[in-house]
N, C-alpha and C positions, 0 to 999 in steps of 0.2 A: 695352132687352133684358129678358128676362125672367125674371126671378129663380128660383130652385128651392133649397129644402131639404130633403135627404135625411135619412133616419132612419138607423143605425146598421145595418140590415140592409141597407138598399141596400148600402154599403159593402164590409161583410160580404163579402156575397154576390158582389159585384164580383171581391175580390180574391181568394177562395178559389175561387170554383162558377164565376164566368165570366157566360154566357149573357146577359137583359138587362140585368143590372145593369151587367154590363161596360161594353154598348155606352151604356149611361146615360152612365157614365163619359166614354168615347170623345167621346163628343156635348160635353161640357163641356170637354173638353181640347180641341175643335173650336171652341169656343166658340159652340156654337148657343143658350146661356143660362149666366146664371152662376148658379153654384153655391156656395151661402153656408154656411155652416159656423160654428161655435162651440165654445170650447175645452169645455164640457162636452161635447160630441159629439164632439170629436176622443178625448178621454182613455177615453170607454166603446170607442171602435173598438179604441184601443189595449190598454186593458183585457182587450177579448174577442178580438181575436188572438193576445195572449200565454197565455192562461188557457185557452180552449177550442180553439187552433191550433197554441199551441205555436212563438211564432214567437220569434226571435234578437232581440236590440238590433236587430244589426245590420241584418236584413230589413225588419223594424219602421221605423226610421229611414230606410232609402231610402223604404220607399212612403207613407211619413207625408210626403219631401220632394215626391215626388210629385205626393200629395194638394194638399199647400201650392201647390203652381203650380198648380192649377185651381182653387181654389177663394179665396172672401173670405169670410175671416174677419167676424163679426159681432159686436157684446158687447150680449146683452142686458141691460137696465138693469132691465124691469120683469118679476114674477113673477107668474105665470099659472100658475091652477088649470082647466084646462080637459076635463082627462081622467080621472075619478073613478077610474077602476077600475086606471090605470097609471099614478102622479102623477109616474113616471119619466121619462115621455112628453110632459109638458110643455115639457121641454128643447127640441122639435123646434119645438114655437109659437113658444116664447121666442125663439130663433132665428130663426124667420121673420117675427116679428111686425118684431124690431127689424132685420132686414138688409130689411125691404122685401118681400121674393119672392112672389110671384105662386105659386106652387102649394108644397106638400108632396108628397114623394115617399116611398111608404112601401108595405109589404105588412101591417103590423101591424093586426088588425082595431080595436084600440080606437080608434084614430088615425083608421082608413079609416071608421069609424063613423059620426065627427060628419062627413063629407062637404066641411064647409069651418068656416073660423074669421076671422072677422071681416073677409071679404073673401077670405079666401089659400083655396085650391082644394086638398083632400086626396085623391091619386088612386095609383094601384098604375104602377108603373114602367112594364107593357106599356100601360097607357093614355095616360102620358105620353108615352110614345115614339112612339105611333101618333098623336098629335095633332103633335108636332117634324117628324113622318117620314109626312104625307100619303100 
């Protein structure tokens, strides 16, 4: 199956705005790939829901349990300097590097920059989606 790590705005964007990110979503809860995840990516989602969304415990904690059923958790072991200009962003590698996944899914241009990282494919969510969905 084929691995996918999302960046923080996919998510985002999922759960607020809708449109592809959602159906990114959809897709993984279908299980057309899985979707890896890592608790430093978990904690920024929940960070910026609460803080720029404005969201409850409560709302917080269902779509975080959600989250938790589509996705597998990763623990990255090794630290990766790959993104100079947004070394926030490394967290996304980290993640992919150590769950395995075959591509990064992200809109962030630093990220979408380097194009790929040590094999894993960095591409924009409509692109992903048009390669799942022929």
């Amino acid at each position: 199956m084929i691995g996918v790590t999302a960046d923080t705005n996919i998510y985002v964007s999922a759960l607020i705005f809708g449109g592809i990110p959602r159906q990114f979503l959809i897709a993984a809860r279908e299980r057309k790939f899985q979707l890896d995840i890592s608790s430093p990516i978990i904690a920024e989602i929940q960070r910026i829901l609460v803080t720029k969304f404005s969201w409850t415990p409560e709302i917080l904690q269902t779509e975080m349990r959600r989250l938790s059923e589509i996705t597998t958790l990763a623990s990255p072991t090794r630290t990766i300097t790959a993104v100079p200009r947004d070394p926030d962003d490394d967290k996304f590698i980290e993640c992919a590097v150590a769950a395995g996944s075959n591509y990064i899914v992200s809109g962030d241009g630093d990220l979408l920059s380097l194009g790929r990282f040590e094999g894993i494919q960095i591409v924009r969510v409509a692109d992903f989606m048009a390669m799942i969905n022929p």
